[in-house]
C-alpha positions in Angstrom: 16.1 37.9 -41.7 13.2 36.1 -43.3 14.4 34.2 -45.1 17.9 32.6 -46.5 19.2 32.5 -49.7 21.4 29.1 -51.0 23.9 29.5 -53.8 25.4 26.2 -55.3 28.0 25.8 -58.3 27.3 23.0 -60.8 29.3 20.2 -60.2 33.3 20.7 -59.8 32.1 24.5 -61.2 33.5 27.9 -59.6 30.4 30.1 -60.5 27.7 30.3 -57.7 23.6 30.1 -58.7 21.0 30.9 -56.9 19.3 27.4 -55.8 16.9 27.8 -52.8 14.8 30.4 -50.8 14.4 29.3 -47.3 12.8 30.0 -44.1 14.7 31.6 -41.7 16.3 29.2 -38.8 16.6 26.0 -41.7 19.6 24.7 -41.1 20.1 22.2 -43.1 19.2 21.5 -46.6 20.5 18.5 -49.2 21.7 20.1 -52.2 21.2 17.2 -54.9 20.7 19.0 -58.4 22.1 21.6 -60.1 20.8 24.7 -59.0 19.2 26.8 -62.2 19.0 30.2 -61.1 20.7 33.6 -61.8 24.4 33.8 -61.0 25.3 35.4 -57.8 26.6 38.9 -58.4 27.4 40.6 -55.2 29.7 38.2 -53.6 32.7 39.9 -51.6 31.0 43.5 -52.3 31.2 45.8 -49.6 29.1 48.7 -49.0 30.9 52.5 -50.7 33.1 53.8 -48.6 32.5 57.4 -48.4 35.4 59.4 -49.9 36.7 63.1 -51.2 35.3 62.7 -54.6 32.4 60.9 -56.4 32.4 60.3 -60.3 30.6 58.2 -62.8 32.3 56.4 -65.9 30.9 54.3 -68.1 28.2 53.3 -65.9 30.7 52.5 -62.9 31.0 54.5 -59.5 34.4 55.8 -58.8 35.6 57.3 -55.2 38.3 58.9 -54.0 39.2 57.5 -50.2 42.1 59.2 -49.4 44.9 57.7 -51.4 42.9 55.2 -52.9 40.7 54.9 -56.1 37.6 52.8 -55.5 35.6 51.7 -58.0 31.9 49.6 -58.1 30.8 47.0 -60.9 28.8 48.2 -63.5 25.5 49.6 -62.4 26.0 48.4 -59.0 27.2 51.9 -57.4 27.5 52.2 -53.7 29.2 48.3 -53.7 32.4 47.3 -53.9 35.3 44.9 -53.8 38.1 46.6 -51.9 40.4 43.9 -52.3 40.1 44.0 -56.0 37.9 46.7 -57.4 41.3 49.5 -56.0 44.0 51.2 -57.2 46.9 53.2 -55.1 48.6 56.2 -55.6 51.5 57.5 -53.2 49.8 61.0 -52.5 46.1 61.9 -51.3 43.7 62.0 -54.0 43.0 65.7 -55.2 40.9 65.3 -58.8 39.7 62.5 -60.5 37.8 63.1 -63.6 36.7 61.1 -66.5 37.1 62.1 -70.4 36.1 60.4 -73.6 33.1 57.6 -73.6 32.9 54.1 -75.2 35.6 52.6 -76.2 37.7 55.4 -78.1 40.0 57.6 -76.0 37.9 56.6 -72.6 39.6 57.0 -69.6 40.1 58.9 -66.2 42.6 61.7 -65.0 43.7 61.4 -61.8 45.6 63.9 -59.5 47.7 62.5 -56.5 50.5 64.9 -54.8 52.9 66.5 -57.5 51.8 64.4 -60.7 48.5 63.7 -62.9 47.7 60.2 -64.1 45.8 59.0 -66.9 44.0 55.5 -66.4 43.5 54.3 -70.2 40.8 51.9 -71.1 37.1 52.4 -71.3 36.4 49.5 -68.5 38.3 50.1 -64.8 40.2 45.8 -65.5 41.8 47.5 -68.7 42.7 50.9 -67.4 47.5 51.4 -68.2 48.4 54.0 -66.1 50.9 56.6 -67.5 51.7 60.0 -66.1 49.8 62.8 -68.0 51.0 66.0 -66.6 54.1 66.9 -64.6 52.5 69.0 -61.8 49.1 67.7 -59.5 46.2 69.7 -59.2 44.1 72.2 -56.7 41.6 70.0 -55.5 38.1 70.7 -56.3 39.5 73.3 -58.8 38.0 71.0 -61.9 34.4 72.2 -63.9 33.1 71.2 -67.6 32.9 73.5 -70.2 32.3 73.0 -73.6 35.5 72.2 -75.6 35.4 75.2 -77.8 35.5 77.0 -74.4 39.0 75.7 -74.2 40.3 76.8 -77.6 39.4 73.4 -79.3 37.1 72.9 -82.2 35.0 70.4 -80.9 32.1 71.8 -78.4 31.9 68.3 -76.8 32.5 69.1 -72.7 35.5 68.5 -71.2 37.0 69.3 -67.9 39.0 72.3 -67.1 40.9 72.8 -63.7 44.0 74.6 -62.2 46.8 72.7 -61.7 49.2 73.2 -59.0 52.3 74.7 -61.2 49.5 78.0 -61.6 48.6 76.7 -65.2 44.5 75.9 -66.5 44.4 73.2 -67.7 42.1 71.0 -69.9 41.9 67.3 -70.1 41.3 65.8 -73.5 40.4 62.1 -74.1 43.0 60.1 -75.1 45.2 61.5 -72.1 46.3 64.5 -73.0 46.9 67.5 -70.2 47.2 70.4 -72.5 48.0 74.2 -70.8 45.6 76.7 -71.9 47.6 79.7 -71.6 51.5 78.0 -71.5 54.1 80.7 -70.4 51.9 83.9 -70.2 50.1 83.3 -67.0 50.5 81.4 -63.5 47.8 81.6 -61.1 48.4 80.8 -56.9 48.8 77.4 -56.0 46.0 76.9 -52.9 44.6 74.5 -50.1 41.7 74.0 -52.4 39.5 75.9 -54.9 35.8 76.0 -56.5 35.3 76.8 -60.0 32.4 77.6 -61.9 31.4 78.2 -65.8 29.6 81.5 -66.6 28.1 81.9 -70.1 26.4 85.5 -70.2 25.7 88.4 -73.1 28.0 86.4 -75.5 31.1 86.4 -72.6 32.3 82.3 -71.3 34.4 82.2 -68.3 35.5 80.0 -66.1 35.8 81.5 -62.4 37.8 80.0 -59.8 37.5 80.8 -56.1 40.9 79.7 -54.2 41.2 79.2 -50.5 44.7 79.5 -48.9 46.2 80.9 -51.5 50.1 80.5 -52.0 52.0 82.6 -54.7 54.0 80.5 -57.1 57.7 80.5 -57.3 57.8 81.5 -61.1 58.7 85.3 -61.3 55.4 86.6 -61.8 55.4 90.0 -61.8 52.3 91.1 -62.0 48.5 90.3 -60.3 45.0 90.7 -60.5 42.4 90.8 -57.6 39.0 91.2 -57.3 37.1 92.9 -54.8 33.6 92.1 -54.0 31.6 95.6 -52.4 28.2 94.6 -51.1 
């Protein structure tokens, strides 16, 4: 490098400052003051590891790596700490999507295997984790829609997505995993899905595409299919 940076606490301190810029190939230097500049912010960070899923919340980055939740500081995305800034889950990582902003009702729902979780707190060091929904989700089955799209009064987007019992779902801040059409419909379970919103002549839908589609095990009766002619 060019040069070489020096951080210094205060005396018996914990909190590093910036004291001295330095040519490169110093290698030594008597540290004698305090040192009076800006904290050091990106000790221990890591670069992002790359992951399934990407999502902003409150001005932090949050990835998906496999079974593990990753999240940066605020407003530093693609850093982390992976031996703090990471939470677990015992199943691969299928949807994580954020609901509600400041600090009313903010959180993030989180798919992993046969469950949904709901991380509560508006700041990643406050988040409770509770189970939200009995059933995981198709991954990449999740898209925002306006909320009165999804039979609520409120026209604020939310996330809609199909879980993995066959239900659409919508996730509500303040943790909630509410059915849209309970115990009239099921839809196939699938390897994974992509879902879109379409708002045209006065018609909203939400259209989902499902690869390796499995039928459920609920005594459905009867199907719909579309066929595409060019």
């Amino acid at each position: 490098g060019a040069y070489i940076v020096i951080y210094a606490t205060e005396a018996n301190g914990s909190v590093l400052f910036r004291f001295a810029t330095l040519p490169a190939g110093t290698d030594m230097l008597a540290v004698r003051s305090a040192p009076l500049g800006r904290s050091l912010k990106t000790a221990l960070l890591q670069p992002m590891p790359p992951g399934q899923i990407v999502r902003v919340f409150n001005g932090v980055q949050l990835v998906a790596v496999g079974k593990r939740l990753l999240w940066s500081p605020p407003m530093r995305y693609g850093t982390t700490d992976p031996a703090r800034n990471m939470i677990p889950f015992p199943h691969e990582i299928d949807l994580v999507e954020p609901a509600g902003a400041g600090e009313s009702g903010a959180g993030v729902f989180v798919a992993a295997g046969p469950r949904t979780y709901w991380l509560a707190g508006a700041k990643p060091r406050d988040w409770q984790q509770s189970i939200a929904y009995a059933s995981g989700a198709v991954p990449r089955s999740s898209v925002r829609v306006p909320g009165t799209v999804a039979g609520l009064d409120d026209a604020s987007p939310i996330t809609v997505w199909l879980a993995r019992d066959g239900q659409f779902c919508r996730g509500v801040p303040g943790g909630k995993v509410l059915p849209m059409t309970p115990g009239r419909t099921a839809a196939d379970d699938a390897e994974y899905g992509a879902a879109l919103y379409r708002a045209q002549d006065g018609i909203q839908q939400v259209v989902v595409s499902l690869r390796g589609a499995r039928k459920q095990s609920l005594g459905v009766t009867d199907r719909a299919y579309a066929v595409v002619v060019p």
